[in-house]
Structures are given as C-alpha cells and as structure tokens.
N, C-alpha and C positions, 0 to 999 in steps of 0.2 A: 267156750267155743260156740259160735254163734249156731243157728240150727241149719242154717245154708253150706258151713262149710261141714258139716259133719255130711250133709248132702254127698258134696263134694269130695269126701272124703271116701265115703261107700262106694261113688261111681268109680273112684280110682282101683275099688277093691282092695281099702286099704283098713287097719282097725288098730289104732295108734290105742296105746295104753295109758300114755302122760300128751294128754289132750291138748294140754298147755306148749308141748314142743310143736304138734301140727300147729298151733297157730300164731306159734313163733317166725314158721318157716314162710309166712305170708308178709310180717311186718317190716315192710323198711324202715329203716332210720329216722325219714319225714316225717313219719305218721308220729315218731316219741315226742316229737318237739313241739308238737297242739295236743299230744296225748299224757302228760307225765306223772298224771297221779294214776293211772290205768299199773303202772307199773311193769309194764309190759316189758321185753328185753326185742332188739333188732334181730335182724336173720342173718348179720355179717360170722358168726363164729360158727354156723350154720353150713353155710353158702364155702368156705374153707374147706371145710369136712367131708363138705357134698365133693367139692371140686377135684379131693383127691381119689375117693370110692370111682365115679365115674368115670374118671380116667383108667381106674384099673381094670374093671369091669371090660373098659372099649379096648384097650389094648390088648386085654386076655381073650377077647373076641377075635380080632384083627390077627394076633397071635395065630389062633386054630383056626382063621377060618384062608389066609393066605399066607401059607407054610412055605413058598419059593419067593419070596419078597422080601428085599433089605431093609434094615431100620430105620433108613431115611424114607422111603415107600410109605414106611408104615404111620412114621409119625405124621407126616400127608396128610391122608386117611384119617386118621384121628382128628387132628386137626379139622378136617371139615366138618366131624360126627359132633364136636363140644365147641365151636366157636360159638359168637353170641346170635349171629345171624340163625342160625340152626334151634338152638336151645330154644332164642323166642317166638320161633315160629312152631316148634312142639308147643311151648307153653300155652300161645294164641288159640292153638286146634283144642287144646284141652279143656282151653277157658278159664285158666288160670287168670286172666286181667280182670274178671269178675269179682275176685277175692282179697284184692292186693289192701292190703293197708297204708295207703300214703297218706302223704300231706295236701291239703286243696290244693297247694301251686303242680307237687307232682302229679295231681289226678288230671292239672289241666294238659301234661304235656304227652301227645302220643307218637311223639318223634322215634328219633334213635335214641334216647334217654328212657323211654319207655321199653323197649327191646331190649338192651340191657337190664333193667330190673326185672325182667320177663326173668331173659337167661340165666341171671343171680335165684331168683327165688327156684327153679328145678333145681339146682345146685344144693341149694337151703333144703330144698324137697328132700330130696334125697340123701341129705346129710342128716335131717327129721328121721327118717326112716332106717337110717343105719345105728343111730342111738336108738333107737326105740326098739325096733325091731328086728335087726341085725342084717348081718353082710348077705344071708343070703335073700333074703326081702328087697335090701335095698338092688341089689342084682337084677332080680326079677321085673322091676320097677322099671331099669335102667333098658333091660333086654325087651319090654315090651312095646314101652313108649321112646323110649332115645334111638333103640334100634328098632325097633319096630316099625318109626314112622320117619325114617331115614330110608334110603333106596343106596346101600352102599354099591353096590354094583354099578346104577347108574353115573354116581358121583367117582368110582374107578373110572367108566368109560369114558364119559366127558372133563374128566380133571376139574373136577368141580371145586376142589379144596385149592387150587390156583385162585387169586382174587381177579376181578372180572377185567381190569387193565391188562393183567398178566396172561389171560385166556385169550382176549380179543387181538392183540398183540402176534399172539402164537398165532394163530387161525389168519390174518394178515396175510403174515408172512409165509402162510402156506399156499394161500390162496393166491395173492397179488404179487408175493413179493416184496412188499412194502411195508415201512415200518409206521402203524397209525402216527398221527399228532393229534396235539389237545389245543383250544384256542377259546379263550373268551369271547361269550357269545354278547352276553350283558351281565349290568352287578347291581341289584335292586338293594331298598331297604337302607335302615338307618345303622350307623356303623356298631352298632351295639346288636344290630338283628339284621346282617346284610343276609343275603341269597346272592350264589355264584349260578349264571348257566354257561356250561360247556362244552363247547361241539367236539366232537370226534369225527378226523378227516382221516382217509384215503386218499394219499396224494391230494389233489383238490378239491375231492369230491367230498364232503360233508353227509356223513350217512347215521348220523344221530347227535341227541342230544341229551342233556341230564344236570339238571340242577338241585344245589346242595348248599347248607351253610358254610360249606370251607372250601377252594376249589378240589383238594384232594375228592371228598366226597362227591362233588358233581361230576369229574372225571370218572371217577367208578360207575358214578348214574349212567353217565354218557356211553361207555365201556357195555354197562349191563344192555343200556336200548339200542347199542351196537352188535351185538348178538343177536336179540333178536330179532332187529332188522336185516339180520344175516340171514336168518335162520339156524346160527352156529350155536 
C-alpha cells in the first residue's frame, strides 16, 4: 500500500490489519487490464459486500429514528441515503478520486461514469472494513460519513429521494397547475458522442434548461435548473 493511501487511511481513522484489502477497495477493474502482473484482485466482490452492510446499517437507522413511518416511506429515505448520486458526492468531499486505481481511458473520464466508480468504491470501502474489521467498525464508518454528511431531515422535507422530473412536476402542479413539458432545444456532437439540450416549459413559458448525453439525462438537467430557477 502506497504511503499516501495509508495517509488516507489515518485521516479516515481507520487501521486495516490486511493492508492488501484497503487497497483492493480502491482498484477498479481498468486499472487490472494495464496492470496484470501487479496481481492485484478488483473492488467488485468488495463493493457487493459493502452494498449489503450499508443498507442494513441505513435501514436500522431509518428503522429507530422515524418509528410512525410505513415501509414504503422508509424505503424512499433509504433510497436517497445510498443512491449513486449521494455515495459520489460523500466520496468527492472525502477525496476519495485522489486514490482511485483506473485505467488512463477511465482516469480521462470525469462524467457520470466517474460518480459511479466514486459510489462503488465507498461500497468496496466499507465492505474492506467489514472483512477486516467487523460490523461494528464498518457501522461506525457508515454513521459517520454516509450519515453524517447527508442531511436526512432535509432530504424528508424537500422529497429529495424523488428524482428531479418527479419533484419539478410536483411543485408545477402545485404552484401553476400545470403539468411541465420537455422539448428539444438542440442536438450537437458526432452520433457516437452526441449532447442533447432540453428546455423545460410552463405552459409556454421556457423556464430552464439542461443538457446531457441521452435526452433522459438532459431532462433531469433541465428538471434540476428548473428548481432552482424556481427557487423550489
């Protein structure tokens, strides 16, 4: 393990036994395929492990902490706590992109392909940590930084674990009455690499936009800078 991620390792407050698992929990798959006399093993059996601890952890929270809430409520909530959106923006604040073991093509890409391998490796993290060092470590982990640097109460208030078409929609129809539309703004780029832009209207009034490589995702864009053109 290199002397940065042990760094890295400390500041998490973390002291792994089998040194070789923390830095399993870093390597994606990319990195074996320019890497393969290294011997290295990926973070997928990892990131599995992880995925099911964190869940139980957030629902045991969820569980004790809003005791008059049905199970469909709950799973909501949850829901917004471990999506990928969430996990990679923990990861980003952490610094976690500092450590990552890719491949040059993935180190060039800092899309939503990147935010995903963010959100897999806390998974891998914390699946590192529950082989090593056990459930209630990995708990701890999970309650300081997953919930710690989530705002559940907020994300109850404003229905955050709704996705942003489904929010702006809501909020529409409260305000105006009216149910948004989506409409092709333009469509750049070679078919192999296009970009969608997509306005989101109020009746006729065009009150944002958002561009994405699929239309789905530029409607969501459009959705998000429709809120906060709202202020909603």
């Amino acid at each position: 393990m290199t002397s940065e991620l042990e760094k890295f390792e400390k500041k998490l407050g973390l002291s792994f036994k089998d040194k070789a698992l923390f830095t399993r929990a870093f390597t994606h798959r990319s990195y074996l395929n320019e890497h393969k006399k290294q011997g290295l093993e990926n973070n997928e059996r990892l990131e599995f492990l992880g995925d099911a601890v964190l869940e139980l952890v957030i629902t045991h929270f969820l569980y004790l902490k809003f005791p008059d809430r049905a199970e469909g409520d709950l799973t909501s909530y949850r829901a917004a706590l471990v999506n990928t959106i969430n996990l990679g923006r923990i990861a980003t604040e952490l610094g976690i992109n500092e450590y990552l073991l890719l491949s040059k093509g993935e180190a060039k890409d800092i899309g939503r392909a990147r935010s995903i391998i963010l959100a897999d490796t806390i998974e891998a993290l914390i699946g590192a940590i529950y082989l090593d060092l056990g459930y209630d470590e990995a708990s701890k982990f999970i309650t300081k930084y997953v919930l710690g640097m989530s705002d559940i109460d907020l994300i109850v208030k404003n229905k955050l674990w709704l996705d942003a078409k489904s929010r702006f929609q809501e909020r529409a129809q409260e305000e105006s009455g009216i149910t948004p539309s989506y409409k092709l703004v333009r469509e750049t780029g070679p078919d192999h690499d296009k970009q969608f832009t997509i306005g989101v209207f109020i009746g006729k009034s065009q009150v944002a936009t958002g561009t994405g490589p699929s239309k789905q995702e530029a409607e969501q864009a459009a959705a998000e800078k429709g809120l906060e053109a709202k202020g909603w």
